[in-house]
py3Dmol code that shows the C-alpha trace and the ligand (Angstrom):
import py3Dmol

protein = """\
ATOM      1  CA  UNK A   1       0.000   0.000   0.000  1.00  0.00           C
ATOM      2  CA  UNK A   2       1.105   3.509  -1.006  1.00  0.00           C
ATOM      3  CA  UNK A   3       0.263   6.849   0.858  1.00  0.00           C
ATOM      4  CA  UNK A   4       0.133  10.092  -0.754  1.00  0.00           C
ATOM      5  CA  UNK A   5      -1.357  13.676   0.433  1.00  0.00           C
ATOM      6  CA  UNK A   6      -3.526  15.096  -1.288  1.00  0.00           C
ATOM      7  CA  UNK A   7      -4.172  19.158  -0.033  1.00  0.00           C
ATOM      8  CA  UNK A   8      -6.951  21.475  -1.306  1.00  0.00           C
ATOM      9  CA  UNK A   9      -5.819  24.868  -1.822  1.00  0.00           C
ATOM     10  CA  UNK A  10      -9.241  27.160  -1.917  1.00  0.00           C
ATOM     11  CA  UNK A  11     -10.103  30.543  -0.595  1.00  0.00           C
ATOM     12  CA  UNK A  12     -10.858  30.474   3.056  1.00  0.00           C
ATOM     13  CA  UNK A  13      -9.300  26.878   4.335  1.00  0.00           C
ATOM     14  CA  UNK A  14      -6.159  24.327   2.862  1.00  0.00           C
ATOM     15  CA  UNK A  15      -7.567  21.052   3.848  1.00  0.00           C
ATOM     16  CA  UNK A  16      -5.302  18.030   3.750  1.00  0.00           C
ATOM     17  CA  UNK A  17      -5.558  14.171   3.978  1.00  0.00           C
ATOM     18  CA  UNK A  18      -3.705  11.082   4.108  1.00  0.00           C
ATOM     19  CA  UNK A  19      -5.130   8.770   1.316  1.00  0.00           C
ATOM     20  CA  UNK A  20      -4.702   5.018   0.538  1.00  0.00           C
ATOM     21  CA  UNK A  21      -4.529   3.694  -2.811  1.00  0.00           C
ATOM     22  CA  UNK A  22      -8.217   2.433  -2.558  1.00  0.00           C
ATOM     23  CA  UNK A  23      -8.975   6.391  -2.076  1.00  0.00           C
ATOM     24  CA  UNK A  24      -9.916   6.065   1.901  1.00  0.00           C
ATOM     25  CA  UNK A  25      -8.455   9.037   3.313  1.00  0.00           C
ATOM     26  CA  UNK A  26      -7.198   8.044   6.895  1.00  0.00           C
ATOM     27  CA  UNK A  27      -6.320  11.451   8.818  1.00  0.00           C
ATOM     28  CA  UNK A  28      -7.463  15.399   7.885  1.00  0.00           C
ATOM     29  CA  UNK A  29      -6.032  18.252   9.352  1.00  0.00           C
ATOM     30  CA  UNK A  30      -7.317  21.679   8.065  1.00  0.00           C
ATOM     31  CA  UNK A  31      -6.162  25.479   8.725  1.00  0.00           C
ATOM     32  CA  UNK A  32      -7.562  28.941   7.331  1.00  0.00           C
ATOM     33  CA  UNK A  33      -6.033  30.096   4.078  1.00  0.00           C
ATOM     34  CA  UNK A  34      -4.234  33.365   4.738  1.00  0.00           C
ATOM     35  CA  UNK A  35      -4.936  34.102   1.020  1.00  0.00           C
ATOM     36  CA  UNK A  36      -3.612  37.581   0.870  1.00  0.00           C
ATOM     37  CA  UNK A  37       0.144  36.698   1.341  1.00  0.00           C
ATOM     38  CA  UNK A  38       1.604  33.717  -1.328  1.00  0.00           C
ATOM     39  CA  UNK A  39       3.853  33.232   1.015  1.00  0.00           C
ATOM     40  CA  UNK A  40       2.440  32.271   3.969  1.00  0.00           C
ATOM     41  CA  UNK A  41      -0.328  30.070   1.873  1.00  0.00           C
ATOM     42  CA  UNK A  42       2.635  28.137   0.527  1.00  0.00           C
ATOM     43  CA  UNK A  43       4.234  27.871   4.752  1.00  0.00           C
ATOM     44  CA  UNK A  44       0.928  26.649   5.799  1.00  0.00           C
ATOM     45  CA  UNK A  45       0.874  23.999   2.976  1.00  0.00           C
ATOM     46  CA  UNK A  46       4.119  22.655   4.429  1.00  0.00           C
ATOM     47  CA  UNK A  47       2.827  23.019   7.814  1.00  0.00           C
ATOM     48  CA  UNK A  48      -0.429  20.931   7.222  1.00  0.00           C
ATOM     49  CA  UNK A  49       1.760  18.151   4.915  1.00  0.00           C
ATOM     50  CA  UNK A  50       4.646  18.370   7.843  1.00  0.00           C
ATOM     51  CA  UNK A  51       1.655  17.422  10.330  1.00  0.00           C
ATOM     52  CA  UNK A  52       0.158  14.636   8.109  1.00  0.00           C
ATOM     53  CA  UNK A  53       4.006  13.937   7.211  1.00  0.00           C
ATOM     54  CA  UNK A  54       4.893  12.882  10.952  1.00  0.00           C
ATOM     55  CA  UNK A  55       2.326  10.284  11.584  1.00  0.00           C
ATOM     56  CA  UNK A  56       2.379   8.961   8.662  1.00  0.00           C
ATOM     57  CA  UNK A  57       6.306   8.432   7.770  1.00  0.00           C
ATOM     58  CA  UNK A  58       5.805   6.354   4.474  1.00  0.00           C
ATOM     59  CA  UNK A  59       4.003   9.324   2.176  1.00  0.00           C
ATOM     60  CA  UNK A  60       5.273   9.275  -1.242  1.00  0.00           C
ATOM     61  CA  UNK A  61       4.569  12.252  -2.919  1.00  0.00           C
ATOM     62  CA  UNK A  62       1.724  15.280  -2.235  1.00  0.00           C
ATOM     63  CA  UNK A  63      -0.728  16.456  -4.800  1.00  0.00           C
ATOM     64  CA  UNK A  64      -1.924  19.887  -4.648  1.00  0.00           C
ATOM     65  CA  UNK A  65      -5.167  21.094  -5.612  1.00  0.00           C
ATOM     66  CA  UNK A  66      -6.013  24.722  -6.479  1.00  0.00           C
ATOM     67  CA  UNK A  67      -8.473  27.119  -7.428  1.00  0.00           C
ATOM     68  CA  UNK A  68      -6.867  28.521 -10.392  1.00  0.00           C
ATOM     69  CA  UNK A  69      -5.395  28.188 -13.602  1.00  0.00           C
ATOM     70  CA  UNK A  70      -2.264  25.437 -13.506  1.00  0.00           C
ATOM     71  CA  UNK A  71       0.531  25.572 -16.163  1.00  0.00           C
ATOM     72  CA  UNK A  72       0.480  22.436 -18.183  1.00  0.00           C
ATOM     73  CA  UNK A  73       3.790  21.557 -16.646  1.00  0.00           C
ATOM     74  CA  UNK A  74       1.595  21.200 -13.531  1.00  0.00           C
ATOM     75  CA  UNK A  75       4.289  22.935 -11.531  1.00  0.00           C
ATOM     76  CA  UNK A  76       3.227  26.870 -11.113  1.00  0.00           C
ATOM     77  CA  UNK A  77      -0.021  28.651 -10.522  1.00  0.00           C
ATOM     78  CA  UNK A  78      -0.729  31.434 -13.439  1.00  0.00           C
ATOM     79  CA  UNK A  79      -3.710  32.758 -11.875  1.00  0.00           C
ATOM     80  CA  UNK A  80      -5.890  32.102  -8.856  1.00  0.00           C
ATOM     81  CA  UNK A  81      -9.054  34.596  -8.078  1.00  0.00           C
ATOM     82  CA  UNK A  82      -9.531  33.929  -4.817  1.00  0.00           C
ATOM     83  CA  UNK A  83      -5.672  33.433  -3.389  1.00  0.00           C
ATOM     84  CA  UNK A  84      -2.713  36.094  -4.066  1.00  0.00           C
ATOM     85  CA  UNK A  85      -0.845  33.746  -6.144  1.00  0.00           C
ATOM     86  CA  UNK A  86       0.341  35.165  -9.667  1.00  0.00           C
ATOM     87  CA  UNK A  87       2.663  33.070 -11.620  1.00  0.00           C
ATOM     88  CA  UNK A  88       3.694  31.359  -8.331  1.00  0.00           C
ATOM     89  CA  UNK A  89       5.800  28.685  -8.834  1.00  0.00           C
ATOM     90  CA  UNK A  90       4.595  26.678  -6.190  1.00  0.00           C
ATOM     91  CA  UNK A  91       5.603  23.010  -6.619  1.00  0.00           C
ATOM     92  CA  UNK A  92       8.639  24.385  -6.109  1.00  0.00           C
ATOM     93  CA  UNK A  93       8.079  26.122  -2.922  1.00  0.00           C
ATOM     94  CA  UNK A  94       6.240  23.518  -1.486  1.00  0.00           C
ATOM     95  CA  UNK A  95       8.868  20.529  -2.683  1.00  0.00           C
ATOM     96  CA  UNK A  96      11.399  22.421  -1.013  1.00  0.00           C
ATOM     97  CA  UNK A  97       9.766  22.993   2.366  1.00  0.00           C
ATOM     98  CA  UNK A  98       8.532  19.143   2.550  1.00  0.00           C
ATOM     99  CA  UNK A  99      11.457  17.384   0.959  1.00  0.00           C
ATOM    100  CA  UNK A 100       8.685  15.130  -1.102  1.00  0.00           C
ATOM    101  CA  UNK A 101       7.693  15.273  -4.805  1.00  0.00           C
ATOM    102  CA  UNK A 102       4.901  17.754  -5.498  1.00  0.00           C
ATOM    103  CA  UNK A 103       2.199  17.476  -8.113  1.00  0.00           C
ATOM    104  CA  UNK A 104      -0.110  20.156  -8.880  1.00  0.00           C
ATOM    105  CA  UNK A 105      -3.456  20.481 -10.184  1.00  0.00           C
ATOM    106  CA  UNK A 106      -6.435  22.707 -10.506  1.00  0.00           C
ATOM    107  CA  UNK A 107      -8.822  21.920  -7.878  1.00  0.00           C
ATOM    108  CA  UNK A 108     -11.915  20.706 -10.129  1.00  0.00           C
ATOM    109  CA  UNK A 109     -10.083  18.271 -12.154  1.00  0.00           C
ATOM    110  CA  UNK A 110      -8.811  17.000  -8.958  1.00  0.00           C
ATOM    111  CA  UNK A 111     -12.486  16.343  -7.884  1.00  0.00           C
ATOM    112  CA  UNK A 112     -13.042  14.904 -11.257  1.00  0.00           C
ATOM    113  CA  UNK A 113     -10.083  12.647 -10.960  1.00  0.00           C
ATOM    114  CA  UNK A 114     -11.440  11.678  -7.462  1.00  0.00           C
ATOM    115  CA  UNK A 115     -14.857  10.938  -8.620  1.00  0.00           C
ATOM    116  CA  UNK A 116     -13.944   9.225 -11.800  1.00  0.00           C
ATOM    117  CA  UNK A 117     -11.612   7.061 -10.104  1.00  0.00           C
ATOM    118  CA  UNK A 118     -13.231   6.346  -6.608  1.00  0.00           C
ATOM    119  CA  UNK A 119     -16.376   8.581  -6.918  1.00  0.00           C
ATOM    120  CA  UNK A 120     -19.645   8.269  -8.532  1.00  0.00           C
ATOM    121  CA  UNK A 121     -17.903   7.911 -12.252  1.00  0.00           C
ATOM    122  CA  UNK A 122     -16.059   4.397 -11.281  1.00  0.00           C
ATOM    123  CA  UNK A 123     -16.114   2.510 -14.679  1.00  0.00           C
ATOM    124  CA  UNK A 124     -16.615   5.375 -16.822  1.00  0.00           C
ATOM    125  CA  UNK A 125     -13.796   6.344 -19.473  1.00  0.00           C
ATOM    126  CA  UNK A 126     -15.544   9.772 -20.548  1.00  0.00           C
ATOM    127  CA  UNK A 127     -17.044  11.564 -17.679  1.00  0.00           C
ATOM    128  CA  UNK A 128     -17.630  15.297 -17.344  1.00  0.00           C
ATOM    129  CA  UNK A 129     -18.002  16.627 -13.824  1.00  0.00           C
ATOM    130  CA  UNK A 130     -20.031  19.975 -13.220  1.00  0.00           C
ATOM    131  CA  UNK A 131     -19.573  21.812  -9.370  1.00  0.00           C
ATOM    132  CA  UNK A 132     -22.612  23.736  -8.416  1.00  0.00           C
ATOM    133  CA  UNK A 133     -21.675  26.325  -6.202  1.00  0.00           C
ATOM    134  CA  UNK A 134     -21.307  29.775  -6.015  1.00  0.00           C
ATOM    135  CA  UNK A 135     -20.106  29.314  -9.485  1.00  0.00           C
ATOM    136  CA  UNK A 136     -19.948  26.288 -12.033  1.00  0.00           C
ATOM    137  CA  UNK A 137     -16.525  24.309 -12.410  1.00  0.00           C
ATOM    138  CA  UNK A 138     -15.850  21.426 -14.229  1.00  0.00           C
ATOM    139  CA  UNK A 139     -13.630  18.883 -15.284  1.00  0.00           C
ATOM    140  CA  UNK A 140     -13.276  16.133 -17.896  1.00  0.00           C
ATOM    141  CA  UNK A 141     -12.134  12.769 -18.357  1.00  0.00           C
ATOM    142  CA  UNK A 142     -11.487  11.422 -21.714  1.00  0.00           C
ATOM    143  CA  UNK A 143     -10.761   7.976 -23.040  1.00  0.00           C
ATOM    144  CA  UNK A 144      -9.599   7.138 -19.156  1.00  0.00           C
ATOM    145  CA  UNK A 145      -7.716  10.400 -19.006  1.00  0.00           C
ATOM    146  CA  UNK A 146      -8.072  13.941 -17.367  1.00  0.00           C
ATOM    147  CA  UNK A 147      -7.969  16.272 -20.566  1.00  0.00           C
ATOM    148  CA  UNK A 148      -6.379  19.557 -19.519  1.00  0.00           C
ATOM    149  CA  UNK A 149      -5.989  21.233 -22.549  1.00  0.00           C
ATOM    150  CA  UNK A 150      -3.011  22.610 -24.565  1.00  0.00           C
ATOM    151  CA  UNK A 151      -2.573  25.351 -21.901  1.00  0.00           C
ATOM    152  CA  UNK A 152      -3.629  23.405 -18.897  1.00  0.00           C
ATOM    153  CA  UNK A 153      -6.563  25.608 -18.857  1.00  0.00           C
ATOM    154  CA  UNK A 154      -9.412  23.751 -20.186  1.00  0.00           C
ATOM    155  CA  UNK A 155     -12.796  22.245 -18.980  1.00  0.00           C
ATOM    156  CA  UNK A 156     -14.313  25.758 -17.990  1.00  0.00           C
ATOM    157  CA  UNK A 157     -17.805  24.683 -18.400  1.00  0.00           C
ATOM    158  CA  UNK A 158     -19.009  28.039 -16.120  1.00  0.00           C
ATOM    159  CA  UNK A 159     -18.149  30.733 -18.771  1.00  0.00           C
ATOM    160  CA  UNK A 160     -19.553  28.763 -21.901  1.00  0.00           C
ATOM    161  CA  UNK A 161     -21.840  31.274 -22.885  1.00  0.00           C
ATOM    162  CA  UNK A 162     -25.514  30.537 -23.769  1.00  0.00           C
ATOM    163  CA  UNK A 163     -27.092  33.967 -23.780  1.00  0.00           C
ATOM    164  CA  UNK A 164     -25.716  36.339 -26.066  1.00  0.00           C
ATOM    165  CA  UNK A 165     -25.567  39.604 -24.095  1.00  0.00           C
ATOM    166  CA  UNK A 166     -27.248  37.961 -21.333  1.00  0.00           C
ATOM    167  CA  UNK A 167     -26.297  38.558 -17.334  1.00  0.00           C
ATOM    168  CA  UNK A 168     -23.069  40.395 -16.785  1.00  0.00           C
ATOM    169  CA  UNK A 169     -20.330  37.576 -15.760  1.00  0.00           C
ATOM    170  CA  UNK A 170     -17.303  38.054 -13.533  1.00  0.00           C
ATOM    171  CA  UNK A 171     -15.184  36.756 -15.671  1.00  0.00           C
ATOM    172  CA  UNK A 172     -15.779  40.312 -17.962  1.00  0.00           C
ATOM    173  CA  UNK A 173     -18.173  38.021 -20.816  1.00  0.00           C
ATOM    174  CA  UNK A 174     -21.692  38.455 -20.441  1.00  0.00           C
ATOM    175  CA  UNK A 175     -24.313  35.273 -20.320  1.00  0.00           C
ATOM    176  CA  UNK A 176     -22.186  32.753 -19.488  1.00  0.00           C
ATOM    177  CA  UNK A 177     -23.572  29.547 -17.927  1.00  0.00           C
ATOM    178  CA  UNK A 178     -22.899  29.770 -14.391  1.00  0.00           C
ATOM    179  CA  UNK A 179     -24.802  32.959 -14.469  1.00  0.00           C
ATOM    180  CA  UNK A 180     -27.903  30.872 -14.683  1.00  0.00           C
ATOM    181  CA  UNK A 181     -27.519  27.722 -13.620  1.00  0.00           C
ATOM    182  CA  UNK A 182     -25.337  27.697 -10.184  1.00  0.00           C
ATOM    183  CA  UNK A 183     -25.711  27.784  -6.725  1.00  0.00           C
ATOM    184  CA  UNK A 184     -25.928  31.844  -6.966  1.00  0.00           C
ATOM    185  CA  UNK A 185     -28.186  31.844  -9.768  1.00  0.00           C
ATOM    186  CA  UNK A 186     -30.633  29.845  -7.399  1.00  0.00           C
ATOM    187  CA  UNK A 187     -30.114  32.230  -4.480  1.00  0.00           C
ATOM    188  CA  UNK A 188     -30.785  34.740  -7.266  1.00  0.00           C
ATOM    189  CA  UNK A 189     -33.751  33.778  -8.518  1.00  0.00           C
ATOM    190  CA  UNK A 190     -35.394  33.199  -5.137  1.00  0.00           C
ATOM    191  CA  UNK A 191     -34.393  36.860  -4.196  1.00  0.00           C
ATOM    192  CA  UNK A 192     -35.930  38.325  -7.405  1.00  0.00           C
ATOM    193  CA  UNK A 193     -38.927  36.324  -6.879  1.00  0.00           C
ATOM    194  CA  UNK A 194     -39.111  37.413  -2.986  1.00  0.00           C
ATOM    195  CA  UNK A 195     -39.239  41.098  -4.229  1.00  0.00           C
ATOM    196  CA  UNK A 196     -41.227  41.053  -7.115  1.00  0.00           C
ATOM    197  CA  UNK A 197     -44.487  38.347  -5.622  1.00  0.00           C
ATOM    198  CA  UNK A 198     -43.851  38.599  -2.067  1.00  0.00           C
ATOM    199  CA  UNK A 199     -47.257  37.103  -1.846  1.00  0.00           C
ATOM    200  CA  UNK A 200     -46.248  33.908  -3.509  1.00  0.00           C
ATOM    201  CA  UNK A 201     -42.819  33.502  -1.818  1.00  0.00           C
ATOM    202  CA  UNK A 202     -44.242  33.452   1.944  1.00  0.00           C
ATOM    203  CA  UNK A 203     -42.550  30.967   2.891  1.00  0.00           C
ATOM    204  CA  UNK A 204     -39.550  31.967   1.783  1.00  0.00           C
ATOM    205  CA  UNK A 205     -39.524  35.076   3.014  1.00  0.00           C
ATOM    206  CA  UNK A 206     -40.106  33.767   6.737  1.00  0.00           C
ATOM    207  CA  UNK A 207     -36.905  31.668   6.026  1.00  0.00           C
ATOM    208  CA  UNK A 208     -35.306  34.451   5.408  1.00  0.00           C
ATOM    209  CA  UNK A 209     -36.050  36.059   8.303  1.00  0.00           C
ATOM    210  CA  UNK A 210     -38.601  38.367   6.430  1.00  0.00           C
ATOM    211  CA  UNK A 211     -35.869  39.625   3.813  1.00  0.00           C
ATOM    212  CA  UNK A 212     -35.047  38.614   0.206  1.00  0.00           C
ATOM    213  CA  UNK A 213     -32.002  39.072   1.045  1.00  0.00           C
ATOM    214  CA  UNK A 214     -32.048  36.932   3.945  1.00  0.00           C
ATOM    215  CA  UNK A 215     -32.697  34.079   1.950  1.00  0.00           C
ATOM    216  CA  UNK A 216     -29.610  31.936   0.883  1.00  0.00           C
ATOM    217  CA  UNK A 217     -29.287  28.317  -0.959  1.00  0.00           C
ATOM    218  CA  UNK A 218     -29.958  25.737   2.312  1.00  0.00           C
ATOM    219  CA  UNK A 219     -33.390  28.028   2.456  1.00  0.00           C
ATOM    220  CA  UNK A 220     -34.960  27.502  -0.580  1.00  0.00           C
ATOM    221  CA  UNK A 221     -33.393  23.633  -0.524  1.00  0.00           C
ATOM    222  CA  UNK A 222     -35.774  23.307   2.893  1.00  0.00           C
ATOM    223  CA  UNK A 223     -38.375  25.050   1.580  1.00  0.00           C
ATOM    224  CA  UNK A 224     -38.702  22.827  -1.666  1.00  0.00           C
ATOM    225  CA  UNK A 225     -38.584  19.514   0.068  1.00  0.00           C
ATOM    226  CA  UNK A 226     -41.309  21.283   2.314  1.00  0.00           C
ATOM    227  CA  UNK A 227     -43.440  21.127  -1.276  1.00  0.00           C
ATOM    228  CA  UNK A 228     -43.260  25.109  -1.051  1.00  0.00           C
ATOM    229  CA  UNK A 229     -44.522  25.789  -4.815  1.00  0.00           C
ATOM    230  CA  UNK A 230     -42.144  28.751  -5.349  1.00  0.00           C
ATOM    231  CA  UNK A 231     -38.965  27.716  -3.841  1.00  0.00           C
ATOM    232  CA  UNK A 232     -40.219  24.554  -6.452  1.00  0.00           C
ATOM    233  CA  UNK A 233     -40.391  27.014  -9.105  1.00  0.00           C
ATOM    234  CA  UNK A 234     -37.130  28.166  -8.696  1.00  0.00           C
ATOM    235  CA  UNK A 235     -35.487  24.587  -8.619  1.00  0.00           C
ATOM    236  CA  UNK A 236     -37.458  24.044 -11.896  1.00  0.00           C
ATOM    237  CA  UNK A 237     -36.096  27.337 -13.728  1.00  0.00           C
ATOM    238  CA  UNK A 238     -32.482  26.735 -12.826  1.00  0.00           C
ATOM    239  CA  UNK A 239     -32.428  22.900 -13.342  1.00  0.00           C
ATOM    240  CA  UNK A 240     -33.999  23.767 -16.875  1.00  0.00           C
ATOM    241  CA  UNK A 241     -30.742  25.928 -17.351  1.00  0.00           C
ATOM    242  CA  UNK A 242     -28.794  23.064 -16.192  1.00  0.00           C
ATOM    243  CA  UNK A 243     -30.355  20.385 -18.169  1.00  0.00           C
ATOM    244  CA  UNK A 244     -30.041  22.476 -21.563  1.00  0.00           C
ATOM    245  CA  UNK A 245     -25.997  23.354 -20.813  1.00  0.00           C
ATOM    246  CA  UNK A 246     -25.611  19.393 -20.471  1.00  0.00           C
ATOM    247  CA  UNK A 247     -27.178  18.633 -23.789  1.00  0.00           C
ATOM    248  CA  UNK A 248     -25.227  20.946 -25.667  1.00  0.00           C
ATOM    249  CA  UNK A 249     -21.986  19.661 -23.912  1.00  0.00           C
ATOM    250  CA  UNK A 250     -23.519  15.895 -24.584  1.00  0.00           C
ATOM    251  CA  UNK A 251     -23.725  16.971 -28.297  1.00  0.00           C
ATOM    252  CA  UNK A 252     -20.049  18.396 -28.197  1.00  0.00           C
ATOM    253  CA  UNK A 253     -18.589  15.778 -25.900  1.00  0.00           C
ATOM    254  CA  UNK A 254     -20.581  12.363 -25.742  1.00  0.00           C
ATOM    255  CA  UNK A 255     -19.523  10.977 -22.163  1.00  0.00           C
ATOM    256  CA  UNK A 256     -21.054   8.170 -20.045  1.00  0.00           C
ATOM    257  CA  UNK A 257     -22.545  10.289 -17.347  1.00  0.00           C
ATOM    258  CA  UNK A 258     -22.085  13.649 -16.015  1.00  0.00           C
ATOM    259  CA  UNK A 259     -21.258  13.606 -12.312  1.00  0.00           C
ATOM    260  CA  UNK A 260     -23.221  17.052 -10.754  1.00  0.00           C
ATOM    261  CA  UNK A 261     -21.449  17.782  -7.626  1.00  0.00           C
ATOM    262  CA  UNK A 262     -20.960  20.927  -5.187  1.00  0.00           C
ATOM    263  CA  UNK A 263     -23.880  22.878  -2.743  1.00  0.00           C
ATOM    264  CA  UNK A 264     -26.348  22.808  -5.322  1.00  0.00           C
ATOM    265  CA  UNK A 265     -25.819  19.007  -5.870  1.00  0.00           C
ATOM    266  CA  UNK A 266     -27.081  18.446  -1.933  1.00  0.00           C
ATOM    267  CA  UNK A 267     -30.762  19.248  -3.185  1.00  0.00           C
ATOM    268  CA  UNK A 268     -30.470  16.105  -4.885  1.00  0.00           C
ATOM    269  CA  UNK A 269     -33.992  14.878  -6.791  1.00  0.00           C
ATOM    270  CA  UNK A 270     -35.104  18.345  -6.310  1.00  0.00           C
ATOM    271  CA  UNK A 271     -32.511  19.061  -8.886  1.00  0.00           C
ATOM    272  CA  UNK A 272     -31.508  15.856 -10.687  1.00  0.00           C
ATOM    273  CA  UNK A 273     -35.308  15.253 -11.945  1.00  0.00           C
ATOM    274  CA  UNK A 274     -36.277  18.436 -13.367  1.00  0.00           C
ATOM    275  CA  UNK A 275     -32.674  19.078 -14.940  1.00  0.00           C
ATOM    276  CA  UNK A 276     -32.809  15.487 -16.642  1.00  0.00           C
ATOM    277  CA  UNK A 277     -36.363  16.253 -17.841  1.00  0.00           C
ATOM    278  CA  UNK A 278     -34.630  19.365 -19.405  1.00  0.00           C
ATOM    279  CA  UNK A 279     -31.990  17.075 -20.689  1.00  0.00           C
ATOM    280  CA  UNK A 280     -33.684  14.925 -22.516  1.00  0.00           C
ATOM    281  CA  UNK A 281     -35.983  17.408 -23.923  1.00  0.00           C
ATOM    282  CA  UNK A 282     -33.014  19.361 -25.630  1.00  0.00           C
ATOM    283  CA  UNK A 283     -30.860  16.446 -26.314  1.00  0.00           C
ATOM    284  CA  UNK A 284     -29.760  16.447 -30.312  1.00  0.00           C
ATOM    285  CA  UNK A 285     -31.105  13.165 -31.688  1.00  0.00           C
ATOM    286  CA  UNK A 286     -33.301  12.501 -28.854  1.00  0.00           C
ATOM    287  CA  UNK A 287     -35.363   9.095 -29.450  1.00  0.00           C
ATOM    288  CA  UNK A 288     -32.593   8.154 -31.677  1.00  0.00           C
ATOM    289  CA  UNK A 289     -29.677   7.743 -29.590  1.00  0.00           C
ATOM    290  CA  UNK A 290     -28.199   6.432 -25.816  1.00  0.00           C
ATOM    291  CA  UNK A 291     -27.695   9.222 -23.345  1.00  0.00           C
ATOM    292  CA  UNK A 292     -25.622   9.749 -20.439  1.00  0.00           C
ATOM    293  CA  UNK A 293     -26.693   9.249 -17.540  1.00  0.00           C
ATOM    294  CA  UNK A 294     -26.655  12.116 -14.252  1.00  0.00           C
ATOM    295  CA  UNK A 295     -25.960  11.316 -11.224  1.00  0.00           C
ATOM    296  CA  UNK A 296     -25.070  13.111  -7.793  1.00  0.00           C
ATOM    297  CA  UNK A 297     -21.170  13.119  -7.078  1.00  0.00           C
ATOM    298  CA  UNK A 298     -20.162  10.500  -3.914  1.00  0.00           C
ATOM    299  CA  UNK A 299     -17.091  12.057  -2.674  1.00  0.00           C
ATOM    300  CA  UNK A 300     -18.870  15.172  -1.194  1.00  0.00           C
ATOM    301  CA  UNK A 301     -15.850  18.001  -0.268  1.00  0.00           C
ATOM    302  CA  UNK A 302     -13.316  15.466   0.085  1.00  0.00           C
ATOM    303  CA  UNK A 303     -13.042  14.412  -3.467  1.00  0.00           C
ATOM    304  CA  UNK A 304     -10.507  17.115  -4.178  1.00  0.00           C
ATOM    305  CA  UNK A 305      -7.979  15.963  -1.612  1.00  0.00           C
ATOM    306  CA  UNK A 306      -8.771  12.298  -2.765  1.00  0.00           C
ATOM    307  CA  UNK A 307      -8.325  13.125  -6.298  1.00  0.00           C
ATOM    308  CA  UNK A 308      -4.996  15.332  -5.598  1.00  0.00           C
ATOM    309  CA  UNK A 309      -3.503  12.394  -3.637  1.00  0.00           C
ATOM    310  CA  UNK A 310      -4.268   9.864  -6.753  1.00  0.00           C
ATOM    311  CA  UNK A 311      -2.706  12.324  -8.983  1.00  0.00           C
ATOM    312  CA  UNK A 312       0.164  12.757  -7.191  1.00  0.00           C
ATOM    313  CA  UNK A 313       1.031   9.026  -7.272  1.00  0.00           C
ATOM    314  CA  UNK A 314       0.121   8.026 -10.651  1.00  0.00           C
ATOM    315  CA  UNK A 315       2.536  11.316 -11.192  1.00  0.00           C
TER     316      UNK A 315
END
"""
ligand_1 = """\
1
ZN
Zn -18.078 34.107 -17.290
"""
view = py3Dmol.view(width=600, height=400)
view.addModel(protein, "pdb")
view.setStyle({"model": 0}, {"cartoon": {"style": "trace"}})
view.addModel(ligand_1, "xyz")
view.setStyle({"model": 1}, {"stick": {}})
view.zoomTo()
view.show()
């Protein structure tokens, strides 16, 4: 048996693990990202992996996860929006700190690596996996392999546009995807609806402690499995979104399922039904040809330090 670490690099906490090679991760340890300085977010990456390091003397190698975009080397962070890291070279950094090989990766293909290999896309050689959350990440396996791109860069399902000059975008684009069919774009809708037929969104509303603005994503989740009709209404309108974005990616990229993970994902049937029905409805060919299947990802948070730990042995 081989143990590696895998450690996920986001914007408020680095969370390390321990993991076997059958993906179990046997010890976490977790500290708050002090994401304005790249230097001390690099120190406490070799403090957490030091920790983890100690008890567990055989580790092989640590695979880092980040939210960013990773050179195609897989050895220095171009650009991350939520940490201070420009062009940091931080395999580097970190290898020299631990004294232990040092893979990194963007943070959603490691959850797509995790989930492909361990997670609810076990057996599947093409599998795209979409995060629901306050935006929408993704990653993609091909033909058995995470497909990065020529730049490292690829798989950015969030900022595929599907409304020309639609909802203004962070990213500086306008329409793009995640714009309508995240986490936010749920919270969004809710709000709007709160404002605009407070009648209809009474329940709502008192979940929000009598604000639209009160009212976040775990809300309108309680209020839907309630049978609340417009926290139901707002499930349907963004699952439609997400049901159409998978059908033109099915038409692009043909996999075997697409594995729907982060908050949004926690709704589960709320979500997976009406975005399926949406699916199927838009599908190119439908009637005439096999579909993927969606599912709900298995590995929950932890499927990024899983993934970075499989990455960084099969380095
Ligand atoms: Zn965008």
């Amino acid at each position: 048996m081989t143990l590696t670490i895998g450690v996920d690099v986001g914007g408020t906490k680095v969370a390390a693990g321990v993991v076997d090679d059958h993906g179990r991760i046997l010890e976490k340890v977790r500290r708050p990202t002090p994401s304005t300085s790249p230097h001390e977010t690099a120190r406490v990456i070799a403090e957490v992996v030091d920790i983890l390091k100690a008890r567990f003397g055989e580790v092989e190698a640590v695979g880092l996860g980040a939210a960013g975009f990773v050179d195609e080397s897989r050895s220095t962070v171009l650009f991350a929006p939520n940490l201070a890291w420009r062009d940091e070279p931080i395999k580097k950094k970190v290898e020299g700190e631990v004294g232990l090989p040092v893979v990194v990766e963007n943070d959603a293909n490691a959850t797509a690596w995790g989930e492909a290999k361990f997670g609810a896309g076990r057996g599947e050689e093409h599998m795209v996996l979409i995060t629901l959350g306050t935006g929408i990440g993704g990653g993609l396996i091909l033909g058995g392999e995470l497909y990065r791109g020529r730049f490292g860069i690829g798989a950015e399902f969030g900022h595929y546009r599907v409304v020309p000059d639609g909802r203004r975008c962070g990213c500086g684009n306008r329409g793009c995807w995640e714009q309508y069919a995240s986490g936010n774009a749920l919270v969004a809708e809710a709000r709007e609806l709160a404002r605009v037929s407070p009648a209809l969104a009474g329940r709502l509303l008192e979940l929000g402690n009598g604000s639209p603005e009160g009212i976040s994503g775990p809300e309108i989740t309680e209020a839907a499995r309630e049978g609340d009709s417009a926290a139901l209404e707002c499930f349907r309108s963004v699952a439609r979104w997400v049901g159409q974005g998978l059908a033109d990616l099915a038409a692009i990229l043909d996999p075997g399922a697409f594995v729907i993970g982060g908050g949004l994902s926690e709704a589960g049937d709320l979500l997976l039904e009406p975005a399926r029905a949406a699916f199927e409805n838009a599908l190119t060919g439908r009637g005439h040809r096999p579909f993927a299947d969606i599912r709900i990802a298995e590995l929950g948070p932890d499927a990024g330090i899983v993934g970075a730990a499989d990455l960084a042995r099969s380095r």
